[in-house]
Residue, then its C-alpha position, 0 to 999 in steps of 0.5 A: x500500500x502506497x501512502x499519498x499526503x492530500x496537498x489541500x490539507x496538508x501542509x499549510x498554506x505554503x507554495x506548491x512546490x514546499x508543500x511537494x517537498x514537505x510531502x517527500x520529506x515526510x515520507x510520502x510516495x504520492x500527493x493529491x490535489x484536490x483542485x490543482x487547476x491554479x497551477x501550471x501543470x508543467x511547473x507541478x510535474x518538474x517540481x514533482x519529479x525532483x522532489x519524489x513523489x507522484x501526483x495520483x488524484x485530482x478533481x474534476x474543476x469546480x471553481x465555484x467551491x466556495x460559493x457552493x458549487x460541488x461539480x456538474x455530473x449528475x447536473x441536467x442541462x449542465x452535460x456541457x459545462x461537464x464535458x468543459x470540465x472533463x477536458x480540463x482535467x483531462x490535459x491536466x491529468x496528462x500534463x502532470x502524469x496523473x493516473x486519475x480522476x474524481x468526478x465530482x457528482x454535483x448538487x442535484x436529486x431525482x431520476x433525471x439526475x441519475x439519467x444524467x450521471x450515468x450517461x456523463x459517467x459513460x461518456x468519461x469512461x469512454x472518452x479516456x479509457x487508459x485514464x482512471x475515474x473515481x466516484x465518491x459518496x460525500x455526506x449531507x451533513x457536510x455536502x447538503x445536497x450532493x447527488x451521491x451521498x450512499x454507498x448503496x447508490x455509488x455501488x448501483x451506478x458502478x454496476x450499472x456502468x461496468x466500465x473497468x476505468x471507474x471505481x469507488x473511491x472510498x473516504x473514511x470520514x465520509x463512511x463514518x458520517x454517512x454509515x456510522x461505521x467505517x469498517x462495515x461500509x468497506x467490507x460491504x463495498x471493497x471489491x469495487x474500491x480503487x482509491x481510498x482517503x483516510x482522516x480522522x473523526x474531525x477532518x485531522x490526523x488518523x486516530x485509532x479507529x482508522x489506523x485500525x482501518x488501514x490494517x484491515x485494508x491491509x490484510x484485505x488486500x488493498x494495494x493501490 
């Protein structure tokens, strides 16, 4: 298993490129950037390969975030401000030799959304088959109205799909709020998960639930 230091948590508010730096120092094989699209891709692979580590996650662009914004997926009548986004994490992804992408699902309800989540999913699947996606269920409590907010639906839509390039991706303080449970909703949803995120009960550093956590997914077989 492969340990990557999340960027926009970690780190402070220091350059990029002190932060990368951190990051190796620290011991970390990997980095994610949940929106890295203010900075210039080149410049983030050069500072990437001195340093160690490998870019492994990105977002798909929301430059609306503060303001409330959470993606456009699952949006109907957004497909083009979606396929807008996909291309832009797209070229960044490729110019940062990234692996892969979450999605972000948007603020949406209903069965229109879900038509329209599907069929945007399908298309970034099939538009970038080498590239990975990520799907990932945020809670209501923190994300008031985000489309995909359970595992169950998470799970169905992947089903659904069956594209090889698109998998779960599965946060600790995200199960925690949403199931209660952490473990439970891993061994429920495990043999769909190609990326995992681990954070304590308070969004900080892992505690002994999710260090306990990290060794079940160890003796699970999680290797990504």
């Amino acid at each position: 298993m492969k340990l990557a230091a999340n960027l926009t948590f970690l780190f402070g508010d220091a350059p990029m490129r002190d932060r990368i730096a951190a990051a190796a120092d620290a011991g970390f094989a990997g980095v994610e950037l949940l929106q890295p699209y203010d900075e210039d891709a080149s410049d983030l692979r050069h500072w990437l390969d001195a340093a160690g580590p490998a870019l492994v996650l990105i977002n798909t662009p929301e430059p609306d975030w503060d303001a409330g914004g959470r993606g456009y997926a699952a949006v109907p009548g957004a497909e083009a401000r979606f396929r807008d986004s996909l291309d832009q994490a797209l070229a960044f992804a490729q110019a940062s030799a990234c692996p892969r992408i979450h999605i972000l699902a948007g603020i949406a309800e209903g069965e229109t959304a879900r038509e329209t989540y599907l069929a945007n999913l399908a298309h970034a699947a099939d538009r970038a088959p080498d590239m990975a996606f990520t799907i990932e269920p945020l809670n209501h409590l923190d994300q008031p109205g985000y489309f995909l907010s359970d595992f169950a639906t998470a799970l169905e839509v992947l089903i659904a799909l069956d594209r090889p390039n698109l998998g779960l991706q599965f946060d600790s303080y995200h199960a925690d709020r949403i199931t209660g449970d952490a473990a439970h909703a891993w061994a429920h949803c495990k043999t769909r998960v190609t990326h995992v995120q681990i954070a304590g009960p308070d969004r900080g550093a892992p505690g002994p639930d999710q260090t306990a956590l990290i060794g079940r997914l160890r003796r699970d077989g999680y290797a990504t």
